[in-house]
C-alpha positions as a Markdown table, in Angstrom:
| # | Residue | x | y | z |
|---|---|---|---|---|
| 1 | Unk | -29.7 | -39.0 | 10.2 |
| 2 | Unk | -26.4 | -39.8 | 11.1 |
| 3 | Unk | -26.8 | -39.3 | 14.8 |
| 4 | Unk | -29.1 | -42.4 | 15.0 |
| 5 | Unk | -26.7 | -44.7 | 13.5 |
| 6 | Unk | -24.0 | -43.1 | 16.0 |
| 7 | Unk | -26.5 | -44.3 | 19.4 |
| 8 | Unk | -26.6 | -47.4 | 18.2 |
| 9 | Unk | -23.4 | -48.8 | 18.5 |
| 10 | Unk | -23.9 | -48.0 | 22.2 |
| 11 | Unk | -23.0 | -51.1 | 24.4 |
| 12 | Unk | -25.3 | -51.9 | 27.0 |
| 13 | Unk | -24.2 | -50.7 | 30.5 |
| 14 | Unk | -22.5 | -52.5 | 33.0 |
| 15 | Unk | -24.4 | -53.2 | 36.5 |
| 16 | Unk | -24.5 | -51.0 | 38.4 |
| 17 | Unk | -23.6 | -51.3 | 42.9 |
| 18 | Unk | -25.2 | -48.3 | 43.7 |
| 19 | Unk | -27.6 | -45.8 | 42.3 |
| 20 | Unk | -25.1 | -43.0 | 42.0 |
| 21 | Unk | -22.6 | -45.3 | 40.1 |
| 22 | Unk | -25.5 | -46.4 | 37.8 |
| 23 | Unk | -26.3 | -42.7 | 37.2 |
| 24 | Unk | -23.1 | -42.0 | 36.5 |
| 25 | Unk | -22.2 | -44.6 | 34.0 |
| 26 | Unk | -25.9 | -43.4 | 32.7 |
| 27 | Unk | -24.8 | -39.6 | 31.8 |
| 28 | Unk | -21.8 | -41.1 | 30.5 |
| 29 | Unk | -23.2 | -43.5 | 28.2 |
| 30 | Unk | -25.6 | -40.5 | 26.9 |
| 31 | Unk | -22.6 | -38.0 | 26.5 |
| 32 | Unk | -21.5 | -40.6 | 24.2 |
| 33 | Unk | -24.5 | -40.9 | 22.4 |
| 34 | Unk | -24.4 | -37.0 | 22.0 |
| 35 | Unk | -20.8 | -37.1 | 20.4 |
| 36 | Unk | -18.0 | -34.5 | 21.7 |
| 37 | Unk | -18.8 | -32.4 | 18.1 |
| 38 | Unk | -22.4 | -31.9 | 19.5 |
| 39 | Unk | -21.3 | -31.3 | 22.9 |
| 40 | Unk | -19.2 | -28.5 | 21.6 |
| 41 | Unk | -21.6 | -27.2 | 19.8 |
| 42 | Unk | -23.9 | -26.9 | 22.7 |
| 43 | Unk | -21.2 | -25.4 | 25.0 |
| 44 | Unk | -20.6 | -22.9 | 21.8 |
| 45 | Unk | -24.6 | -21.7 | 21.7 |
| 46 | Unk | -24.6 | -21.5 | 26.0 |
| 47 | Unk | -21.8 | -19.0 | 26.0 |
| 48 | Unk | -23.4 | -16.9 | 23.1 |
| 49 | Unk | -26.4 | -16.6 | 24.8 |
| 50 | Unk | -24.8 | -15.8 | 28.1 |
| 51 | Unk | -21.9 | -13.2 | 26.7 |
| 52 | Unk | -23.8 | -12.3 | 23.3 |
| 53 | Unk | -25.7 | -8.7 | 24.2 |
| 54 | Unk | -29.1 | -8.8 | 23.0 |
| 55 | Unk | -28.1 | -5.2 | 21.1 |
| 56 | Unk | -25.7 | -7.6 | 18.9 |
| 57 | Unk | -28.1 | -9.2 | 17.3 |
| 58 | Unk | -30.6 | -6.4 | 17.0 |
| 59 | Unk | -28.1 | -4.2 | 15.3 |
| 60 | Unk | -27.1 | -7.4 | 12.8 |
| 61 | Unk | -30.4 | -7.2 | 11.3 |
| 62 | Unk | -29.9 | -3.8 | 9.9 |
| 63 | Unk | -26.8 | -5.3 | 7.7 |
| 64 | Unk | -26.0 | -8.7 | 6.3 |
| 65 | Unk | -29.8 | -10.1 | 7.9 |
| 66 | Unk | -31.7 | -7.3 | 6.3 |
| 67 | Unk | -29.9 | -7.3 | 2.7 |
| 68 | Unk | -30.6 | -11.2 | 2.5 |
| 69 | Unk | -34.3 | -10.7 | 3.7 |
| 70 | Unk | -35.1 | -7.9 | 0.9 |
| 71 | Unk | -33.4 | -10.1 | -1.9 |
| 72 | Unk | -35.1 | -13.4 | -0.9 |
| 73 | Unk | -38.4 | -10.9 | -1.7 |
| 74 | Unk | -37.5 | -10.0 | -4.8 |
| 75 | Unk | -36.7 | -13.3 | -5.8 |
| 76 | Unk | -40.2 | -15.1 | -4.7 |
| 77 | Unk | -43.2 | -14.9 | -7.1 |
| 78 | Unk | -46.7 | -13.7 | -6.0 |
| 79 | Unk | -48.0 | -16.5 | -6.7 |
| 80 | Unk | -45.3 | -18.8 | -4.6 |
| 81 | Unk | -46.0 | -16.0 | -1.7 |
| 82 | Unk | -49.8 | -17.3 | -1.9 |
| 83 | Unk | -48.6 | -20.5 | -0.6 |
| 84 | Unk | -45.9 | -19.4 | 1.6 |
| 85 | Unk | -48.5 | -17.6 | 3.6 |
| 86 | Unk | -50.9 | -21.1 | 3.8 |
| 87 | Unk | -48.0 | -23.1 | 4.8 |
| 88 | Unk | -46.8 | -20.2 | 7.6 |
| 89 | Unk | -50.0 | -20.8 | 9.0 |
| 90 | Unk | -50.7 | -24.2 | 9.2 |
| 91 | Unk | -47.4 | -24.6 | 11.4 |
| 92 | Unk | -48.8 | -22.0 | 13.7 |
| 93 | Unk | -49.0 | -23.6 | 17.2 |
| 94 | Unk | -52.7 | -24.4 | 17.2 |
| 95 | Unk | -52.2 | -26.7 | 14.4 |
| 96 | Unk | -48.9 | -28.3 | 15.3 |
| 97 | Unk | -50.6 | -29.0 | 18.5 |
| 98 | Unk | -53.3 | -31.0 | 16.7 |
| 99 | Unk | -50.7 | -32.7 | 15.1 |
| 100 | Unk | -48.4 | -33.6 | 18.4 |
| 101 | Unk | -51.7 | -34.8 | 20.0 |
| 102 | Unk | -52.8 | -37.2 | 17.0 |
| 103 | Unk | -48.8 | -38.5 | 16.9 |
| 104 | Unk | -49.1 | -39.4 | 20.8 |
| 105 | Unk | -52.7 | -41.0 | 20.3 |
| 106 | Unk | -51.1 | -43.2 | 17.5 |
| 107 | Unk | -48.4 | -44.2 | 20.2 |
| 108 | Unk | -50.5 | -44.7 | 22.4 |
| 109 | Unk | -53.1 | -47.1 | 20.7 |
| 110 | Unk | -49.7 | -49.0 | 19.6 |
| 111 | Unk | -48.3 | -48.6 | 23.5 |
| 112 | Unk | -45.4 | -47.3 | 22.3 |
| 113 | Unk | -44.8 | -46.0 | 25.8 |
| 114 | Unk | -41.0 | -44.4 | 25.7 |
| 115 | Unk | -41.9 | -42.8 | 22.4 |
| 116 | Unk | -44.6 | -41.2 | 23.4 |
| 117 | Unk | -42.7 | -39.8 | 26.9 |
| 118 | Unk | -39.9 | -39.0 | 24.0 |
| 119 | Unk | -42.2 | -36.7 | 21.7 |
| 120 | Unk | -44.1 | -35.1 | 24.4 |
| 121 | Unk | -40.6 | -34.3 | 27.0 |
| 122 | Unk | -39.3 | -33.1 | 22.9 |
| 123 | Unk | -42.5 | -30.8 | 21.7 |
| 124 | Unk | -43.3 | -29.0 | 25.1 |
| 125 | Unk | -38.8 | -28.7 | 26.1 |
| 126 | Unk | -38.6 | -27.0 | 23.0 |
| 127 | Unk | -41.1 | -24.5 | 23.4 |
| 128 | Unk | -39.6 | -23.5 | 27.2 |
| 129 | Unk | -36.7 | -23.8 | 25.6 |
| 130 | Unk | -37.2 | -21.4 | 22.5 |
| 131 | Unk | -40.1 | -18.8 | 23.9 |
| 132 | Unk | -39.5 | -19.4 | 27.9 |
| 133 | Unk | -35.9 | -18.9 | 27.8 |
| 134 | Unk | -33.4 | -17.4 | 24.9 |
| 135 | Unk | -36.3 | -15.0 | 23.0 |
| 136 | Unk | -36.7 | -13.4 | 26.4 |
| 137 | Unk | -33.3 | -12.8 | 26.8 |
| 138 | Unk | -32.5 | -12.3 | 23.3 |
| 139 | Unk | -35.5 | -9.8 | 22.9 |
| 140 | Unk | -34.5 | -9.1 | 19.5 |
| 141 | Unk | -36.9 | -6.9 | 17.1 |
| 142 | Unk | -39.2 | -8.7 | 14.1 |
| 143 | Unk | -38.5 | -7.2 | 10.8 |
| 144 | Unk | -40.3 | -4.1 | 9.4 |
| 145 | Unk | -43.1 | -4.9 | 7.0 |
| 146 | Unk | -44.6 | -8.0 | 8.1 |
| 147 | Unk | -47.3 | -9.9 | 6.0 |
| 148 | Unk | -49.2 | -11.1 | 9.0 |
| 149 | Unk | -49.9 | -9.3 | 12.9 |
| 150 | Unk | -47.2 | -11.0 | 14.5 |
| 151 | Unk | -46.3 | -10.0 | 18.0 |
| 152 | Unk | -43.1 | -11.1 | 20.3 |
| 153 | Unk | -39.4 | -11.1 | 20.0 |
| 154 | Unk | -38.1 | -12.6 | 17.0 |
| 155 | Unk | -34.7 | -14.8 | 18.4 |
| 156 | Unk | -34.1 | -17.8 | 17.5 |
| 157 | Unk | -37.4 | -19.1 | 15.4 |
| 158 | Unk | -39.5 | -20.9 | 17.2 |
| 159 | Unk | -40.9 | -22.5 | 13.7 |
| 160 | Unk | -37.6 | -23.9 | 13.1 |
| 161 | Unk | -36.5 | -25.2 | 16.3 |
| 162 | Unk | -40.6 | -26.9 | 17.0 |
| 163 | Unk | -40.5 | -28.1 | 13.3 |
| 164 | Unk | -37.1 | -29.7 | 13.5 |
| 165 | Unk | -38.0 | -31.1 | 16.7 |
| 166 | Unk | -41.0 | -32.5 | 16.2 |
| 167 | Unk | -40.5 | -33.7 | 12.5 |
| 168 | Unk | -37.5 | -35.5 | 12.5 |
| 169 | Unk | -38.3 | -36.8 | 16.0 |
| 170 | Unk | -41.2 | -38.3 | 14.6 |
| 171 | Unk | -39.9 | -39.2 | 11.5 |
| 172 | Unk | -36.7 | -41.7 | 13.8 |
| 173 | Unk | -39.2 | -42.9 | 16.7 |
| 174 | Unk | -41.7 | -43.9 | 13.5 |
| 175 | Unk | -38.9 | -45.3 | 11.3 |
| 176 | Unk | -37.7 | -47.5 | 14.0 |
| 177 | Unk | -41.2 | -49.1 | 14.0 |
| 178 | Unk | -41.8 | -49.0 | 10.1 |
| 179 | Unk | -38.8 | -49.7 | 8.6 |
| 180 | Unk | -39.8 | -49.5 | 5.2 |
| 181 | Unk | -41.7 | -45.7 | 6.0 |
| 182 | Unk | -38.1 | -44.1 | 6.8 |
| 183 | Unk | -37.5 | -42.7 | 3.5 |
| 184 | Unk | -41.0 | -41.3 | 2.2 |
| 185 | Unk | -41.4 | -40.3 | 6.0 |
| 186 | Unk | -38.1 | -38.0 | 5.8 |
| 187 | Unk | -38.3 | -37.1 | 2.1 |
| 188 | Unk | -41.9 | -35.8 | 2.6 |
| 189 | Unk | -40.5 | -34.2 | 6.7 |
| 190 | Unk | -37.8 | -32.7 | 5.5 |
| 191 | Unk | -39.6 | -31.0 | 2.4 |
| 192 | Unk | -42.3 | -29.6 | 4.6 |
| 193 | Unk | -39.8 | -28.4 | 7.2 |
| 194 | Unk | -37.6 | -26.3 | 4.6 |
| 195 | Unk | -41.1 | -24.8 | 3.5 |
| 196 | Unk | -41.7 | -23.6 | 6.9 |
| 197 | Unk | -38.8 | -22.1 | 7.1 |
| 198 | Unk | -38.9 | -20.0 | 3.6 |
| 199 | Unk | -42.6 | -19.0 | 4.9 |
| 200 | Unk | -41.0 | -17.6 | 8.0 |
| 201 | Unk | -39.3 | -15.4 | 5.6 |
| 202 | Unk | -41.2 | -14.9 | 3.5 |
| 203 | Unk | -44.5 | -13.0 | 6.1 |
| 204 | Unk | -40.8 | -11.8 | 7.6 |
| 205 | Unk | -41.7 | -13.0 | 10.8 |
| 206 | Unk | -37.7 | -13.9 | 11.2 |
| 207 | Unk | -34.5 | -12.6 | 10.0 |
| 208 | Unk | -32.7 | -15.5 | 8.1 |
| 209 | Unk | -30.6 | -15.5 | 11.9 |
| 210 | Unk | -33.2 | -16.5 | 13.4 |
| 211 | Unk | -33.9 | -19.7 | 11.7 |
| 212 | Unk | -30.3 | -20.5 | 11.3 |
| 213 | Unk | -30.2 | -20.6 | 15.1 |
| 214 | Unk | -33.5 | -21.8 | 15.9 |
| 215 | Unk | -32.6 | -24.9 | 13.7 |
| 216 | Unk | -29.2 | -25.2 | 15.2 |
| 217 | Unk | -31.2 | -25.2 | 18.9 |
| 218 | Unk | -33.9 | -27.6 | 17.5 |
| 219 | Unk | -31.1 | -30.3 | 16.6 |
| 220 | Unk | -29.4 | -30.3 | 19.5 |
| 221 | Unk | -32.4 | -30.7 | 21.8 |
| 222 | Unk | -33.7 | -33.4 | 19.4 |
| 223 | Unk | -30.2 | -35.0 | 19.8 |
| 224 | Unk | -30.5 | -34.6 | 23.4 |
| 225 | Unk | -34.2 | -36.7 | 23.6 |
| 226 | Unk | -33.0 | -39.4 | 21.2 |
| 227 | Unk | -30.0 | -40.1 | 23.2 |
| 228 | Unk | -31.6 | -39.9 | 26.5 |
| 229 | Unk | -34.1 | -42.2 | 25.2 |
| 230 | Unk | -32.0 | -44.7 | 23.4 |
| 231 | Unk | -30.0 | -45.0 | 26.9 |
| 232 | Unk | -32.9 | -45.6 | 28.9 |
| 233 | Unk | -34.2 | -48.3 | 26.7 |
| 234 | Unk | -30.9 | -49.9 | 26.8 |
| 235 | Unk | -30.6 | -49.8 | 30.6 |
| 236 | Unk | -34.5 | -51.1 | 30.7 |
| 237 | Unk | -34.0 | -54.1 | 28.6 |
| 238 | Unk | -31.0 | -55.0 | 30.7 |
| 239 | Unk | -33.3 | -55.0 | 33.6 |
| 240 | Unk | -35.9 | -57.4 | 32.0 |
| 241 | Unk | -33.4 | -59.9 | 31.0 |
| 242 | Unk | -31.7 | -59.4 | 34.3 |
């Protein structure tokens, strides 16, 4: 992942007179971190969801969404579809919670302190994020046909933004620790991530929108935690060596 490569050539902040000024330079170093392209990008997706009309999107998946929805069907064997159905499944929420537990009781036994703050501010912002703030105001209609009983708007995929989130957050705070894990660990993330989001498709439980955008939201709120994080370390190991 690019972006980690980009937070590390942070240098390490200046002191600070006052708490404001040390705040300051504080957001500053982390909108560096972020990078202007990602910044943009986040600016882009706020004015969509404040201007967009939820009708916009609804209407969308009876043309380009719907047409690419009914063509990945055809294209899927039954037997592929079998699976597609376990894997939707096992990323339900009552599973990936198992999973964000045993990551934070790993952290914990190895007092990996920030990480652990990092995964759990990442796992539970996404979900406010996701299902507490834009599919409420998005409100946009599931497809017809589903495979499973699925209930809830549809905008953006909460599969993709959670799996993208916790994933490849889990995949950089690990790698950092385990050098020699990074690759397997985002080889075998990154696999399991894109199979979640064909299962989503698959049950149709999303129109192909909706995980385009729920992965767009995912990255930047995982960019957002790493850089956060990566500036508070730096300004903490200031202070012990100060």
């Amino acid at each position: 992942m690019s972006f980690i490569s980009s937070i590390e050539q942070l240098h390490p902040p200046s002191s600070a007179n006052t708490p404001f000024i040390s705040m300051t330079r504080a957001v500053r170093e982390w909108v560096k971190a972020m990078g202007l392209p990602r910044l943009a990008f986040v600016v882009v997706l706020l004015l969509l969801s404040l201007f967009a009309s939820p009708s916009f999107f609804n209407n969308l998946g009876n043309s380009l969404d719907s047409q690419l929805l009914g063509s990945l069907h055809k294209q899927i064997p039954a037997g592929v579809g079998s699976v597609l159905l376990i894997v939707y499944q096992l990323s339900g929420m009552h599973v990936t919670a198992v999973l964000v537990l045993a990551v934070l009781c790993f952290l914990a036994l190895k007092r990996f302190w920030p990480d652990l703050i990092c995964i759990a501010i990442g796992s539970a912002g996404i979900l406010v994020i996701v299902d507490g703030i834009l599919k409420p105001w998005f409100d946009r209609h599931r497809p017809d046909g589903k495979l499973l009983a699925l209930g809830g708007p549809s905008f953006p995929s909460g599969h993709a933004a959670g799996s993208v989130v916790f994933y490849f957050m889990s995949c950089t705070l690990l790698a950092a620790h385990y050098p020699r894990l990074r690759q397997p660990l985002f080889v075998i993330a990154s696999l399991w991530v894109a199979m979640v989001w064909l299962s989503t498709l698959y049950v149709r439980a999303h129109w192909p929108s909706d995980i385009l955008a729920g992965a767009a939201v995912g990255y930047l709120w995982l960019s957002f935690c790493l850089a956060g994080l990566t500036v508070w370390e730096r300004h903490h190991l200031k202070k012990m060596k100060g």
